[in-house]
Chimera marker file (.cmm) of the C-alpha trace (Angstrom):
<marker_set name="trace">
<marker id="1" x="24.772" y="2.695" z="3.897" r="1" g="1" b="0" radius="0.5"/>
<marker id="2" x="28.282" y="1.914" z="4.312" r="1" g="1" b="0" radius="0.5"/>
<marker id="3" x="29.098" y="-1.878" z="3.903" r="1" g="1" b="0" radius="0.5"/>
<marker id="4" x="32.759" y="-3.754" z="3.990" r="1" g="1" b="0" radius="0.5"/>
<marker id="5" x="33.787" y="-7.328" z="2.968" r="1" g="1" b="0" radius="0.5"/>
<marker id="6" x="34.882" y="-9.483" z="5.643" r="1" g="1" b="0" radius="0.5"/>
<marker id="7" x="39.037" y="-9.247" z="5.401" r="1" g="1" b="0" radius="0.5"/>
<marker id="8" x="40.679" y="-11.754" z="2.796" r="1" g="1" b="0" radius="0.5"/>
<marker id="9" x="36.683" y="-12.245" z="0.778" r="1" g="1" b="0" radius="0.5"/>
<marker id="10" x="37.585" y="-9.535" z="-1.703" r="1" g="1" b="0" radius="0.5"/>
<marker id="11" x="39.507" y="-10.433" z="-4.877" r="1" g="1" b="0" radius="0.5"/>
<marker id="12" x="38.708" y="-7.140" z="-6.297" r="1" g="1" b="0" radius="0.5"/>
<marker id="13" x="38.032" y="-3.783" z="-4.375" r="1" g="1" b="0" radius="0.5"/>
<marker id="14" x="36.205" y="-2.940" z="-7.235" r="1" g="1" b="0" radius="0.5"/>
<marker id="15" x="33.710" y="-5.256" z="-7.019" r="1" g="1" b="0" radius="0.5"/>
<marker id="16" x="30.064" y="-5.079" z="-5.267" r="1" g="1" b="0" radius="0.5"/>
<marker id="17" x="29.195" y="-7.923" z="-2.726" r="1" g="1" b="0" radius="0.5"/>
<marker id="18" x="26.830" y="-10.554" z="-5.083" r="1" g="1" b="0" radius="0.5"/>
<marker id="19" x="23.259" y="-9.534" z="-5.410" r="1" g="1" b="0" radius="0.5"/>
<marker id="20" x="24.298" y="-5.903" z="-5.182" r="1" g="1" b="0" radius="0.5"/>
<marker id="21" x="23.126" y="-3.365" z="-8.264" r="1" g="1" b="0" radius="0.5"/>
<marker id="22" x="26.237" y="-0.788" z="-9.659" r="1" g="1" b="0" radius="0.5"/>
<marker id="23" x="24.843" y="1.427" z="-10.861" r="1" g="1" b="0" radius="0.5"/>
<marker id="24" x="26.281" y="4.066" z="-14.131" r="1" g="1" b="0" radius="0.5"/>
<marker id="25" x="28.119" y="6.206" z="-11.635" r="1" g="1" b="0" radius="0.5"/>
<marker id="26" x="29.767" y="3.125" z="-9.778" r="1" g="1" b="0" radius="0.5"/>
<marker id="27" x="27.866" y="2.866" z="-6.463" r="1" g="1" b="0" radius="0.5"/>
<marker id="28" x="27.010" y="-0.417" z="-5.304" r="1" g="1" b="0" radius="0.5"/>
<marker id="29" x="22.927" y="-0.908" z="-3.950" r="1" g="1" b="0" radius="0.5"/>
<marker id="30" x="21.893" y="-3.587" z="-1.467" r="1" g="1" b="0" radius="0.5"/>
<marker id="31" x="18.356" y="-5.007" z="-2.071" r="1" g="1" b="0" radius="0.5"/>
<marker id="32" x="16.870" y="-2.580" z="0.849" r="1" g="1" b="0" radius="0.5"/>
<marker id="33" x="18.727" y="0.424" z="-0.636" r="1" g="1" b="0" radius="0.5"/>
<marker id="34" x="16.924" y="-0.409" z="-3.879" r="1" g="1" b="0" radius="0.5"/>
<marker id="35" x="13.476" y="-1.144" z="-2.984" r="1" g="1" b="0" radius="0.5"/>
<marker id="36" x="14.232" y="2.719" z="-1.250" r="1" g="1" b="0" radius="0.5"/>
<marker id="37" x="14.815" y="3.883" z="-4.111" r="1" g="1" b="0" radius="0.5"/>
<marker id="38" x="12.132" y="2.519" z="-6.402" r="1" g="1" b="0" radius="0.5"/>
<marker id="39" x="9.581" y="4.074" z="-3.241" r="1" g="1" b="0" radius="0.5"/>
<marker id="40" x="11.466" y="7.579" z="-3.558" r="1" g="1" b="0" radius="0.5"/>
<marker id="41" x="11.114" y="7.666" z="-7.017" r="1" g="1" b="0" radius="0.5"/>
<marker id="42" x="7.483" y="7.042" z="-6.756" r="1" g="1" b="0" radius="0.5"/>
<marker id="43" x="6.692" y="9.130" z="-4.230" r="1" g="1" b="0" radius="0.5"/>
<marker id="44" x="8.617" y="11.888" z="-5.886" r="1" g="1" b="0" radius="0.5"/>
<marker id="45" x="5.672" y="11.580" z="-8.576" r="1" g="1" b="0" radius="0.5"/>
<marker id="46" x="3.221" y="12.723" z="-6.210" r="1" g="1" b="0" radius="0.5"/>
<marker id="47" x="4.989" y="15.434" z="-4.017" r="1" g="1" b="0" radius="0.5"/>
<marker id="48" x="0.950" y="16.725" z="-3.281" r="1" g="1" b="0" radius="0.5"/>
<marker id="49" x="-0.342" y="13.077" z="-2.303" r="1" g="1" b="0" radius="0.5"/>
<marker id="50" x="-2.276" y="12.466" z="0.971" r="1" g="1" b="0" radius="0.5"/>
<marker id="51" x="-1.185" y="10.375" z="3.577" r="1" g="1" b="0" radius="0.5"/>
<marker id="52" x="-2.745" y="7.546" z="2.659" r="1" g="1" b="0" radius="0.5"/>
<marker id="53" x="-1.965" y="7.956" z="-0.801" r="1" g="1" b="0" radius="0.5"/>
<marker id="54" x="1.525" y="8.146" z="-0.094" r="1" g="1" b="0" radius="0.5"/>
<marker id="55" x="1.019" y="4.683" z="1.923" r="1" g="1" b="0" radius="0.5"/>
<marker id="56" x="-0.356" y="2.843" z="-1.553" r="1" g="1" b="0" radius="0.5"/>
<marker id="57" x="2.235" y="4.215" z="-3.357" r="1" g="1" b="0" radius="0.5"/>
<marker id="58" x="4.875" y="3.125" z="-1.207" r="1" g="1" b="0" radius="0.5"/>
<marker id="59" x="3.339" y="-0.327" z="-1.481" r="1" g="1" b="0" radius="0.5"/>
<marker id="60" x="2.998" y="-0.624" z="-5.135" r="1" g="1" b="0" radius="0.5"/>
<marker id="61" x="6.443" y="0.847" z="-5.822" r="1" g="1" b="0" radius="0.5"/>
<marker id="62" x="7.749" y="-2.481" z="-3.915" r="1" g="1" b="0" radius="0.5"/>
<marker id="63" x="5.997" y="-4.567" z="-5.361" r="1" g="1" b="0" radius="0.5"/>
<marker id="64" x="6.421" y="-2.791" z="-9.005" r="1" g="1" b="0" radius="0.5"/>
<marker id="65" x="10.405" y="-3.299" z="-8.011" r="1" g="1" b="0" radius="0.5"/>
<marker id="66" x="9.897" y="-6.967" z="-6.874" r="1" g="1" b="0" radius="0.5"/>
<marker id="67" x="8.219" y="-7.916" z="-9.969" r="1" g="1" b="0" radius="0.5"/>
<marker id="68" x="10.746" y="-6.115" z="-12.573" r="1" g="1" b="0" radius="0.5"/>
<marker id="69" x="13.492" y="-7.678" z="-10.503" r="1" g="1" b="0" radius="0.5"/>
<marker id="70" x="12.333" y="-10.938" z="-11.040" r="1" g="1" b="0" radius="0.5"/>
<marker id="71" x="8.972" y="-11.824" z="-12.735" r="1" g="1" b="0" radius="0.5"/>
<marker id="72" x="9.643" y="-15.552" z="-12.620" r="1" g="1" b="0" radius="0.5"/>
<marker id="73" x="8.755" y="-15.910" z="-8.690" r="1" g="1" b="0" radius="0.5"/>
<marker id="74" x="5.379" y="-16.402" z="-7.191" r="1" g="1" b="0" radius="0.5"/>
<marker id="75" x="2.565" y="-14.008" z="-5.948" r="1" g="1" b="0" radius="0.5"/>
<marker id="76" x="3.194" y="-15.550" z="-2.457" r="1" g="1" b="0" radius="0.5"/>
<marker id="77" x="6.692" y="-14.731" z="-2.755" r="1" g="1" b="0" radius="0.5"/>
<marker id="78" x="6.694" y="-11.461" z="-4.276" r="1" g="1" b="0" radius="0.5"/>
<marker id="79" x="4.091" y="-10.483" z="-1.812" r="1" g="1" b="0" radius="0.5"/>
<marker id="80" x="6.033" y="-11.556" z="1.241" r="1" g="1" b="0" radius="0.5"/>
<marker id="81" x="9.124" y="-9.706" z="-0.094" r="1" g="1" b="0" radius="0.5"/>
<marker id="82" x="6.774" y="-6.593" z="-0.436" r="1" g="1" b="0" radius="0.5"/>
<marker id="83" x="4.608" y="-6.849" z="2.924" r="1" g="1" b="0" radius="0.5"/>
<marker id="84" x="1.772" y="-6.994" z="0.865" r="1" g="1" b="0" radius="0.5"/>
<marker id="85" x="-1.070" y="-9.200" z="-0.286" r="1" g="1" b="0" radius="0.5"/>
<marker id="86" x="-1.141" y="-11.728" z="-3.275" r="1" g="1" b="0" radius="0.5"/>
<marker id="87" x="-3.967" y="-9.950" z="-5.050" r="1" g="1" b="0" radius="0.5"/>
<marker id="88" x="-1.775" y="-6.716" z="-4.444" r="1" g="1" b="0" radius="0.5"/>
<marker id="89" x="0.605" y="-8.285" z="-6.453" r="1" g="1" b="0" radius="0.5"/>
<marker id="90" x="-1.444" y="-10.435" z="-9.233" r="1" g="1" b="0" radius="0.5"/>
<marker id="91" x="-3.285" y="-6.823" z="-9.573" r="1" g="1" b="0" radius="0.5"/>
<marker id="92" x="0.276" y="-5.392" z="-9.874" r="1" g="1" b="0" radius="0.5"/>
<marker id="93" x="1.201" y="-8.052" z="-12.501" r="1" g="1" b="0" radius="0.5"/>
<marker id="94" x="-1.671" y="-7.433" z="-15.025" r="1" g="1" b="0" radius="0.5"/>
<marker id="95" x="-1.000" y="-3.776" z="-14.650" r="1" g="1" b="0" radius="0.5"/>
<marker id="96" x="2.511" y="-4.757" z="-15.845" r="1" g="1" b="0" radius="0.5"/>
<marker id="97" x="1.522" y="-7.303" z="-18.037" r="1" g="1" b="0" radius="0.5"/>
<marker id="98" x="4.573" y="-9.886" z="-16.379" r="1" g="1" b="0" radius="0.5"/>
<link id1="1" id2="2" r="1" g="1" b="0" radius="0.2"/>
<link id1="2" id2="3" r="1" g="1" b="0" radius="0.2"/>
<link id1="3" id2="4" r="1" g="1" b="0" radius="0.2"/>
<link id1="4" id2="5" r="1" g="1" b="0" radius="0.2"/>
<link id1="5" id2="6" r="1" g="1" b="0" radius="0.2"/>
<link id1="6" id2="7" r="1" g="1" b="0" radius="0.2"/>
<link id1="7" id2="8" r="1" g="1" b="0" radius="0.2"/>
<link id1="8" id2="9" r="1" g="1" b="0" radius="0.2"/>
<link id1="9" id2="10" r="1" g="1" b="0" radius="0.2"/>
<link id1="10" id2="11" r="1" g="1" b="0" radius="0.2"/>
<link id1="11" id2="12" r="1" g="1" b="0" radius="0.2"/>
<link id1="12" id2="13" r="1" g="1" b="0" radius="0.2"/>
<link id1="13" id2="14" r="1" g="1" b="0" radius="0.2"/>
<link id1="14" id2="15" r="1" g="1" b="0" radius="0.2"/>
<link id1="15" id2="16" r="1" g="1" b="0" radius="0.2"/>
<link id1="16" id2="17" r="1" g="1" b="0" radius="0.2"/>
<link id1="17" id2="18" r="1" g="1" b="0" radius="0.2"/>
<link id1="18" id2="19" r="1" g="1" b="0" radius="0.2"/>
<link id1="19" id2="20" r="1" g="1" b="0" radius="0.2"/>
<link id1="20" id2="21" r="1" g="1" b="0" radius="0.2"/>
<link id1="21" id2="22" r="1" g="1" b="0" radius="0.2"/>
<link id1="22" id2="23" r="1" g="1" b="0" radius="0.2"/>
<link id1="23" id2="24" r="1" g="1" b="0" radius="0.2"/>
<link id1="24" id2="25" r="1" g="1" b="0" radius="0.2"/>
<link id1="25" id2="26" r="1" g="1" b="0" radius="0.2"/>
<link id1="26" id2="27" r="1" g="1" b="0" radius="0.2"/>
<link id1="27" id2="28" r="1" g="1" b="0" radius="0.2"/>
<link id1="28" id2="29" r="1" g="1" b="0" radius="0.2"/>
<link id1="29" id2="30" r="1" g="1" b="0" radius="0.2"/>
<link id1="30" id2="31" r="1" g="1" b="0" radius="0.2"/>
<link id1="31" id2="32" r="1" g="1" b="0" radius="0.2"/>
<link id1="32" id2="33" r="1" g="1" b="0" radius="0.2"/>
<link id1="33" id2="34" r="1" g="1" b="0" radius="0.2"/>
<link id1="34" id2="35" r="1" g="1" b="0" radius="0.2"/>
<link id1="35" id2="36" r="1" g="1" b="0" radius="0.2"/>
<link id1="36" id2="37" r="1" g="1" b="0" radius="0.2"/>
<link id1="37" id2="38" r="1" g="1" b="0" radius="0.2"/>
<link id1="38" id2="39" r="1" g="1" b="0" radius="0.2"/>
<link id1="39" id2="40" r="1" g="1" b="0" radius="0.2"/>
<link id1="40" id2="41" r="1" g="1" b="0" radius="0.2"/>
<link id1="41" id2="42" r="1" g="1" b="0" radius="0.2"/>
<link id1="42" id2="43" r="1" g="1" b="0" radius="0.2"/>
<link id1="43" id2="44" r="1" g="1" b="0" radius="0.2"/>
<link id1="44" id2="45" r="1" g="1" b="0" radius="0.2"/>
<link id1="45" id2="46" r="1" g="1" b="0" radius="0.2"/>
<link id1="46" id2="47" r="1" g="1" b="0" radius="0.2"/>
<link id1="47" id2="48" r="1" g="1" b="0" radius="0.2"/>
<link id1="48" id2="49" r="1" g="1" b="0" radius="0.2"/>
<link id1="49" id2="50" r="1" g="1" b="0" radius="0.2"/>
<link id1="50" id2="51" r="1" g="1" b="0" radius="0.2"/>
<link id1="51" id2="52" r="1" g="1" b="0" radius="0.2"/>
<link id1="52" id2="53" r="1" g="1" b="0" radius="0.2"/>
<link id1="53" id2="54" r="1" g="1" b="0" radius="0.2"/>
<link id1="54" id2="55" r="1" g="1" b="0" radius="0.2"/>
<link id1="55" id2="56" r="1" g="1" b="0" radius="0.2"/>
<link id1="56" id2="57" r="1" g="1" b="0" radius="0.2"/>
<link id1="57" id2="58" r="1" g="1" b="0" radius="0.2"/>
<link id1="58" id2="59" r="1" g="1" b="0" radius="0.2"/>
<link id1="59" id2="60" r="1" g="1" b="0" radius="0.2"/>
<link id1="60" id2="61" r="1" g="1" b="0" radius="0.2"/>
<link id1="61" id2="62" r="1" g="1" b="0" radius="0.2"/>
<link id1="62" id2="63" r="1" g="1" b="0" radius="0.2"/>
<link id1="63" id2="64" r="1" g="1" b="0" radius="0.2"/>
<link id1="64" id2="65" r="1" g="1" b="0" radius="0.2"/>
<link id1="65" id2="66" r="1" g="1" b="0" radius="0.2"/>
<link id1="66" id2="67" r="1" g="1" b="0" radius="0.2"/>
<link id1="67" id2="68" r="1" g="1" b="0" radius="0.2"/>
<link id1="68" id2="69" r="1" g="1" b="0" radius="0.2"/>
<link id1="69" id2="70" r="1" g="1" b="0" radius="0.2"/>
<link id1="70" id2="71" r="1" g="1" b="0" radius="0.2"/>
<link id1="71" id2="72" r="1" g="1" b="0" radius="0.2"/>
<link id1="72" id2="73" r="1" g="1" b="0" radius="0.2"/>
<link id1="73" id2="74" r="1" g="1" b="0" radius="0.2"/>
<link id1="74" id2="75" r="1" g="1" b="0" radius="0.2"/>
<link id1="75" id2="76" r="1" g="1" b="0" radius="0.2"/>
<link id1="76" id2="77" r="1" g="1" b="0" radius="0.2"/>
<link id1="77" id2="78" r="1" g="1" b="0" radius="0.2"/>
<link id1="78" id2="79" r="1" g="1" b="0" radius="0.2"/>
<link id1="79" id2="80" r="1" g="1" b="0" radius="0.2"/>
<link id1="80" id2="81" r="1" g="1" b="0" radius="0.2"/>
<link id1="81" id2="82" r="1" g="1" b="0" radius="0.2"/>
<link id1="82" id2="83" r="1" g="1" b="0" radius="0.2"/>
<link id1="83" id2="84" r="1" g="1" b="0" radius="0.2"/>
<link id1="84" id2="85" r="1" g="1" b="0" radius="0.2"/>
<link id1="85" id2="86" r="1" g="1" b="0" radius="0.2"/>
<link id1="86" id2="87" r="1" g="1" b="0" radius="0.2"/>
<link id1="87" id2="88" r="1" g="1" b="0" radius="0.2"/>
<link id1="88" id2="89" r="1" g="1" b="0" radius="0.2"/>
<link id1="89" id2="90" r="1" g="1" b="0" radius="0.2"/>
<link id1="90" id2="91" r="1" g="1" b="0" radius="0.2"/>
<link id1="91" id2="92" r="1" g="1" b="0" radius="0.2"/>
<link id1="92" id2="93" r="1" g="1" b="0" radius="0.2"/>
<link id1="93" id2="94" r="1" g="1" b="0" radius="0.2"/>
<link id1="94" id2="95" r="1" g="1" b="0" radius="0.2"/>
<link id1="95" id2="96" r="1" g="1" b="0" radius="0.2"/>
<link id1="96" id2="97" r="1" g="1" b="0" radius="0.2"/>
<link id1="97" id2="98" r="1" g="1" b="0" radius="0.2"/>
</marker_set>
């Protein structure tokens, strides 16, 4: 994804927008491009996975992201962020142990 300040917001061309990720190499995430990312990853574990495996893993990579992002914030929230379910996410949690 390309993305562009508005003309005359950007002090430094440098910079990301605010809430964006740089990462090592200097490329700036958005939060969609980084929940992405955290699914590829997981789904890249399990190139033989079924379908439906694929699915759950899809969903617990999101929520796994949303609760390393920020642990503070509720079930409820997490698991709106994530499309998921609160016990997807307290389940998620424990697994963590955040």
């Amino acid at each position: 994804m390309t993305s562009r300040w508005v003309n005359g917001l950007q002090d430094d061309a440098a910079s990301a927008p605010p809430h964006w990720f740089t990462d090592e190499a200097g490329d700036h995430f958005c939060l969609a491009c980084r929940r992405e990312r955290a699914v590829e990853i997981a789904l890249d574990d399990a190139p033989d996975a079924s379908t439906e495996a694929r699915a759950k893993l899809r969903s617990a990579a999101v929520v796994e992201f949303e609760l390393e992002r920020d642990p503070e914030r509720t079930e409820g929230e997490i698991a709106r962020s994530a499309r998921t379910s609160i016990g997807a996410v307290r389940k998620a949690r424990k697994r963590l142990g955040v």
